[in-house]
VORONU-687397 format. One line per 4 residues: their letters; for each residue y, x, z of N, C-alpha, C. Coordinates in steps of 0.05 Angstrom, whole numbers. Each point is the difference from the previous one (the first is absolute). Layout:
A) Y:X:Z:Y:X:Z:Y:X:Z  ...
END
This chain:
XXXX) 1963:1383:2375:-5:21:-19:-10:-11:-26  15:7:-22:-15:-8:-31:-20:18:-9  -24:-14:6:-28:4:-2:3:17:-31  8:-22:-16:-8:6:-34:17:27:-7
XXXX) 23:6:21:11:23:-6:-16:28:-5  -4:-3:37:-24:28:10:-19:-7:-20  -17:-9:-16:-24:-2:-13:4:18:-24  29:-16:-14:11:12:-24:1:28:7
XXXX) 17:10:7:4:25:7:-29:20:7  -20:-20:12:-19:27:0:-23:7:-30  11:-30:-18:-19:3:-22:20:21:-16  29:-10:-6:13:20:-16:17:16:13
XXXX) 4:27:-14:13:25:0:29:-8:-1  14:4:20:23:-5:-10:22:22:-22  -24:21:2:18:22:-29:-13:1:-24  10:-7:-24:-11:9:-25:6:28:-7
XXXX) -24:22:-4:0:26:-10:1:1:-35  19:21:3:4:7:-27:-23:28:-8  -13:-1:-9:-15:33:7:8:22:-30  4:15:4:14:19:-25:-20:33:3
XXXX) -4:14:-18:-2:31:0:-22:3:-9  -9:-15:-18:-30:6:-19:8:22:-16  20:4:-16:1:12:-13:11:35:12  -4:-14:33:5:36:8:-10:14:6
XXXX) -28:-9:1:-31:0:17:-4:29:-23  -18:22:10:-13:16:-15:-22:9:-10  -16:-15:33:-21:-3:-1:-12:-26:15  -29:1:-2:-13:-26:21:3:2:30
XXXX) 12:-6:11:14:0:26:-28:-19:16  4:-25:-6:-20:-23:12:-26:12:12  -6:19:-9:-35:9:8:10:21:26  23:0:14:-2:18:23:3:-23:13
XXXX) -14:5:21:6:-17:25:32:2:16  8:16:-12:44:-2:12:3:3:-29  33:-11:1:23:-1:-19:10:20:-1  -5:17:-13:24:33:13:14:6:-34
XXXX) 18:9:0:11:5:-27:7:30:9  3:13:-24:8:35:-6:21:0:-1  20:20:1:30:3:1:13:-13:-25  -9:-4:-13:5:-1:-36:4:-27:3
XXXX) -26:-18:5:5:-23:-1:14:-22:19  -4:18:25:9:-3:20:44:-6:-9  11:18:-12:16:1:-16:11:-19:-15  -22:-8:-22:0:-21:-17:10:-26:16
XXXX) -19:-9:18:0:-14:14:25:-15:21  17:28:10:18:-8:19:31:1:-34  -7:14:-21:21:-4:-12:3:-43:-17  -27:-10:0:-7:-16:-2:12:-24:20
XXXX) -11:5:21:24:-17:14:24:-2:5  14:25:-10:29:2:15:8:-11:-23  -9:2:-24:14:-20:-28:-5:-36:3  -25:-1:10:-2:-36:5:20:-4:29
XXXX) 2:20:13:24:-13:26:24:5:-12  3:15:-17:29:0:-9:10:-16:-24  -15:-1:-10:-7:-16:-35:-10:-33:1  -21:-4:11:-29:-24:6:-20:5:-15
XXXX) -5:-20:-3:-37:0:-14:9:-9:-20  -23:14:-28:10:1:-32:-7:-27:-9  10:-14:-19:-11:-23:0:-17:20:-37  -20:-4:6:-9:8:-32:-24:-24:-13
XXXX) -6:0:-24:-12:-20:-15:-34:-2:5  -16:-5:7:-27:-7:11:-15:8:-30  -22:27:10:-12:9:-24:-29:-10:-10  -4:-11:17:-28:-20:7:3:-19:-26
XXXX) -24:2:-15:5:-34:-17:-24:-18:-1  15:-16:-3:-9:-23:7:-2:-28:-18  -10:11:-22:3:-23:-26:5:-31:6  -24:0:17:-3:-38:8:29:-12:3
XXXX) 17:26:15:30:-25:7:19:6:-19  -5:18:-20:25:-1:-20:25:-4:10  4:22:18:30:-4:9:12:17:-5  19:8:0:25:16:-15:1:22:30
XXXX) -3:25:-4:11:18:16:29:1:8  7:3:26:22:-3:20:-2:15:20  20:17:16:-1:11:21:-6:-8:21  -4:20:17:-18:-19:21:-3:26:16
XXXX) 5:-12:29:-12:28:18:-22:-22:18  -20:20:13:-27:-19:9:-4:8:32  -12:-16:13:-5:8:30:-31:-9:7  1:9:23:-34:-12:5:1:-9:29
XXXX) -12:-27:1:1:-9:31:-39:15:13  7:10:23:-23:7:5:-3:6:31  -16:12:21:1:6:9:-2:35:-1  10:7:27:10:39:-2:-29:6:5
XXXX) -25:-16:2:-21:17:4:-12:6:-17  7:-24:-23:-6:0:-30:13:24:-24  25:11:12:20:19:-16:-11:17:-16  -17:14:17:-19:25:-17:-7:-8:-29
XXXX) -21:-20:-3:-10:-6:-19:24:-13:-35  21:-8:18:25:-9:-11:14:32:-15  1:13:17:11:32:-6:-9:13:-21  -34:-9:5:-10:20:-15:6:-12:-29
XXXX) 10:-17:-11:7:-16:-28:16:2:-6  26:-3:20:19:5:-4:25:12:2  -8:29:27:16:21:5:0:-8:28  4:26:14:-4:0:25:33:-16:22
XXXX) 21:0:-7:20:2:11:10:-38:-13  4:-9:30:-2:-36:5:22:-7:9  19:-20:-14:29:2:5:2:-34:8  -6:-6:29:-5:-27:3:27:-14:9
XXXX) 4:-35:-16:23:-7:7:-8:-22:11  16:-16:10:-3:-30:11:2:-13:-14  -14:-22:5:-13:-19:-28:29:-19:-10  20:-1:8:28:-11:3:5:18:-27
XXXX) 3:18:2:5:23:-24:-12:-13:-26  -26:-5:1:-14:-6:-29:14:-27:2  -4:-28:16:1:-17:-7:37:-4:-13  15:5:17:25:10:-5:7:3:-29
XXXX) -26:12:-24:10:14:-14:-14:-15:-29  -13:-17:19:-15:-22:-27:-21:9:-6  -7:13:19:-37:13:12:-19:-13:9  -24:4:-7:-14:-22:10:-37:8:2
XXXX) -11:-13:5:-32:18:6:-19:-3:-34  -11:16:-8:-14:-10:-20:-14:-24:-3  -13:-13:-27:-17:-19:-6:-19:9:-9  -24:-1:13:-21:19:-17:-18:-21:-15
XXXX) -7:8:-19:-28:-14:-20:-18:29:-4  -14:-25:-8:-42:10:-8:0:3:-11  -20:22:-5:-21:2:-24:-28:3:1  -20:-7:-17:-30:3:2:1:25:-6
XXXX) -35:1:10:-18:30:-7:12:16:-17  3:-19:-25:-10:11:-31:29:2:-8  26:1:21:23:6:-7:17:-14:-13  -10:-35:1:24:-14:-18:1:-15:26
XXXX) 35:-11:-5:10:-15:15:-11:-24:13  -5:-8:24:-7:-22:11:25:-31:-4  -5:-4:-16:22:-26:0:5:-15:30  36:5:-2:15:-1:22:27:-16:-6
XXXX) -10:-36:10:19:-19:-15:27:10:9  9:12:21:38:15:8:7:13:-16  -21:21:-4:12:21:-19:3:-13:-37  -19:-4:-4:2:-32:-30:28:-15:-3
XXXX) 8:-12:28:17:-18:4:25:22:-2  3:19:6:25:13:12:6:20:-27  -20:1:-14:-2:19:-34:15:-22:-14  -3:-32:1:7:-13:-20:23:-19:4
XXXX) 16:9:28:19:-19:8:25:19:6  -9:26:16:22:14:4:16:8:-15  31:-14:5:18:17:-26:9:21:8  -6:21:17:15:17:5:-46:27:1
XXXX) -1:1:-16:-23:23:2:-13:23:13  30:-1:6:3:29:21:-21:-8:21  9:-16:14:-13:-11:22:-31:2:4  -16:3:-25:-28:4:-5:-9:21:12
XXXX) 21:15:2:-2:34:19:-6:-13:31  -4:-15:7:0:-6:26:-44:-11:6  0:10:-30:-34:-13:4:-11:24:-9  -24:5:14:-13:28:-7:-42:-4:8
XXXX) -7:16:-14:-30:-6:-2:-10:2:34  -20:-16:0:-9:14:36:-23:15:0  -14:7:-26:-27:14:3:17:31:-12  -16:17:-1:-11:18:-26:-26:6:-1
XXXX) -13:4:-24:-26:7:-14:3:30:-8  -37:1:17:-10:26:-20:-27:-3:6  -9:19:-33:-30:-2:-1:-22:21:11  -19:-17:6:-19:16:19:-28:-5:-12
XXXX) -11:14:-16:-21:7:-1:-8:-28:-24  13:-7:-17:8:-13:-15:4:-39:14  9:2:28:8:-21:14:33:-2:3  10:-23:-1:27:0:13:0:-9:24
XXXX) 15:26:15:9:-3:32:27:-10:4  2:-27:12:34:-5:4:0:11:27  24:3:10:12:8:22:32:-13:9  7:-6:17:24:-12:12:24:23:2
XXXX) 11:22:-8:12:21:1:24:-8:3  7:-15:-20:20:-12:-11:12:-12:20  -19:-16:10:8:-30:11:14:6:28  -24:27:12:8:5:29:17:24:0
XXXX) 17:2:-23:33:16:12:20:-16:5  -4:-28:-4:20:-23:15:16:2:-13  15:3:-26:24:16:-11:21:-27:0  18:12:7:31:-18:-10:21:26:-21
XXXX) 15:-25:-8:8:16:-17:37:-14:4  20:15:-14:22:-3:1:3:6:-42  7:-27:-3:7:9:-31:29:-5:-4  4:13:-22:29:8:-9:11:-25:-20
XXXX) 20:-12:19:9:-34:-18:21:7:-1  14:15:-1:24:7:-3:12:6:40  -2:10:16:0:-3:28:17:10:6  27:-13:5:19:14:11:4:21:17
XXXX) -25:4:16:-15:29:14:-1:20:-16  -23:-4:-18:-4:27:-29:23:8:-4  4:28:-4:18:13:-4:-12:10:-25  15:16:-15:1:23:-28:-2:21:13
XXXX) -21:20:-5:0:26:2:26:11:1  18:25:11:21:13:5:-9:22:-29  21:7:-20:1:24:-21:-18:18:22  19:16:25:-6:21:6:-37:-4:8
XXXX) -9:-22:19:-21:-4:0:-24:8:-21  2:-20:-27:-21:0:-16:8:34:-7  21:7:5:-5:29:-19:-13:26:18  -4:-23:27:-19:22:22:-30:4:-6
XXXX) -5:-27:-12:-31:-4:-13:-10:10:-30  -20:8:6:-20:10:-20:4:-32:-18  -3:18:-33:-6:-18:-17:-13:-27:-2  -24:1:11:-31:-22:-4:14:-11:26
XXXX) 14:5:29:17:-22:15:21:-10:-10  10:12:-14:26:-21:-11:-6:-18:-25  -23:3:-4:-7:-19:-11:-22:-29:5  -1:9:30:-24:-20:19:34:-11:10
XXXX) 6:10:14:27:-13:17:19:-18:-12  -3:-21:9:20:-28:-9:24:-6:13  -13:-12:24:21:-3:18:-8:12:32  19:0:20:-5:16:24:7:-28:17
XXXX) -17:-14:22:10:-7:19:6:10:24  25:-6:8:10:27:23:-12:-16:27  -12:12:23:-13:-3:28:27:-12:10  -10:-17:28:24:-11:9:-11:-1:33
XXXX) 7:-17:13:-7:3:30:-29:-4:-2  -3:-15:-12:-29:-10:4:-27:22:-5  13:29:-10:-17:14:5:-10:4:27  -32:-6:6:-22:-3:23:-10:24:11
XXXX) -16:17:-22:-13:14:1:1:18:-20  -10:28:4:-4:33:-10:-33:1:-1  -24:2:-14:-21:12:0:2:28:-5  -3:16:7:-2:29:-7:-31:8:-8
XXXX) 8:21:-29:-31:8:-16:-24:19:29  27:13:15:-19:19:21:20:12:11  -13:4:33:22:10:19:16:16:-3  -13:20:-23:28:18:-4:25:-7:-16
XXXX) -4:-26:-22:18:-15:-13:19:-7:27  -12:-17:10:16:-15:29:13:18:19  -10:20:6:10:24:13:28:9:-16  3:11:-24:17:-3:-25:19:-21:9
XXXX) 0:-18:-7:16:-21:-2:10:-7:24  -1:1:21:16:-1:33:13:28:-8  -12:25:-7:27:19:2:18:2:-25  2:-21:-19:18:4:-18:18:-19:4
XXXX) 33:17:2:15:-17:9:13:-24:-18  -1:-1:-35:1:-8:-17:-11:-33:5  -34:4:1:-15:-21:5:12:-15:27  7:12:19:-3:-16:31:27:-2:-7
XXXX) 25:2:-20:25:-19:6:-8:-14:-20  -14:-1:-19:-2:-20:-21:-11:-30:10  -12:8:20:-23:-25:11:24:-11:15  13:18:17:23:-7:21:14:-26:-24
XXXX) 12:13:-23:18:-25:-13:-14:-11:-5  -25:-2:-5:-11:-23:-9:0:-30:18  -7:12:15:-4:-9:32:28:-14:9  16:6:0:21:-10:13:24:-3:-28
XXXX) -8:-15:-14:18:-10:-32:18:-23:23  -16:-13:14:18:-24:6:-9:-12:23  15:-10:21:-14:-16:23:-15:-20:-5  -33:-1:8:-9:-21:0:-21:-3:24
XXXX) -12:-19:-4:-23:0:22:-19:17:0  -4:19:-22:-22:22:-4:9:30:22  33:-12:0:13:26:29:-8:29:-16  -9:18:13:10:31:-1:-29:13:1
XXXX) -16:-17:-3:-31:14:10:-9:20:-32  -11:14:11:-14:14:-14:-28:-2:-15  1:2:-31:-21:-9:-9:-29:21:9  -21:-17:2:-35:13:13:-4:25:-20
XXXX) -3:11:2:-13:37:-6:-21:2:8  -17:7:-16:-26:2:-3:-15:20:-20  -19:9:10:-14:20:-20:-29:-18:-5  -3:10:-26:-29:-25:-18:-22:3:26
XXXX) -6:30:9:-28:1:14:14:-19:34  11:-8:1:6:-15:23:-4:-28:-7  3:-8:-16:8:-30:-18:-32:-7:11  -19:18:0:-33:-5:11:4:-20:24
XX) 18:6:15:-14:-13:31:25:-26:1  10:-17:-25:8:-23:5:-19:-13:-17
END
């Protein structure tokens, strides 16, 4: 038996989650003890996925800045390695509904885990000879998107509190090098989207076998989505594009208040 295998496997996740639907949230959800969504959003939600199973995940430009790396904005869609007991806290940042793929997918695609750097108290950069080295050598800049802060600051009572926020969403990212994957939005597509999305939306990476896993926002989302017949053949092609060793199985379904007891 290869020892170093079983070890690996129990430190890392073998799915990277994509998490999406901040912007569908209406209210503070996090302060109930269950996930439950209203018909409305509930709505939002399942129309939300049937576009990333049919479409993929948007690759859009990272709104976060970040002076220290002076890097040129690029598309990019983001994932988070984590554990499902951890999800909640992940949701609540960044939308309830978790579109997890196998890490084959990111690496596949010229994906890779972040580089995080420091900062002190008082909010200036902790000098970090990689990131120095990789500002003044890399000819290609883009690539600087692959380094991101590991604290954030805020003030308390005229103290600065750092915190690890950052650090512990594990993020990988998939950036846009030209990827023979990325596709161009479809005319009819962008003209399905509201204004302020067709102007976030870059490129779409389309799902492939390697989709793993479904998080669902709340049972009634998940309930939804087993009876819509749309969604359950979409997953079907996804699933069976081509023979491989991944076979015919069905990706894990899951609702967030379950994600508790792994």
């Amino acid at each position: 038996m290869n020892n170093n295998l079983s070890v690996d496997y129990a430190i890392h996740s073998d799915f990277l989650i994509h998490w999406t639907g901040k912007d569908i949230e209406t209210h503070e959800w996090s302060n109930d003890p269950q996930s439950k969504t209203d018909p409305k959003t509930t709505d939002k939600y399942i129309e939300r996925l049937r576009g990333i199973l049919k479409h993929g995940f948007w690759m859009t430009e990272d709104t976060e800045e970040y002076p220290e790396l002076d890097a040129p904005k690029v598309p990019q869609t983001c994932f988070t390695e984590l554990r499902l007991s951890q999800a909640r806290r992940h949701a609540k940042k960044f939308g309830r509904l978790g579109i997890g793929m196998k890490r084959f997918f990111v690496f596949n695609r010229g994906g890779r885990p972040l580089i995080y750097y420091g900062i002190k108290k008082n909010g200036n950069m902790v000098k970090d000879p990689l990131l120095e080295a990789c500002k003044e050598q890399l000819k290609d800049k883009k690539l600087l998107n692959f380094f991101k802060q590991m604290h954030e600051t805020r003030e308390e009572s005229g103290r600065y509190i750092l915190n690890y926020d950052l650090y512990s969403e594990s993020e990988w990212r998939i950036l846009y090098m030209e990827q023979k994957e990325a596709e161009e939005p479809t005319y009819e597509y962008r003209n399905s989207l509201k204004k302020e999305e067709n102007e976030k939306l870059k490129y779409l990476l389309p799902l492939d076998i390697h989709l793993g896993m479904i998080v669902y926002p709340s049972v009634d989302v998940k309930n939804k989505a087993f009876e819509d017949e749309e969604i359950r053949d979409t997953i079907k092609k996804i699933r069976t594009q081509k023979s491989t060793c991944e076979g015919l199985n069905w990706p894990i379904e899951i609702d967030l208040d379950a994600c508790r007891n792994f």
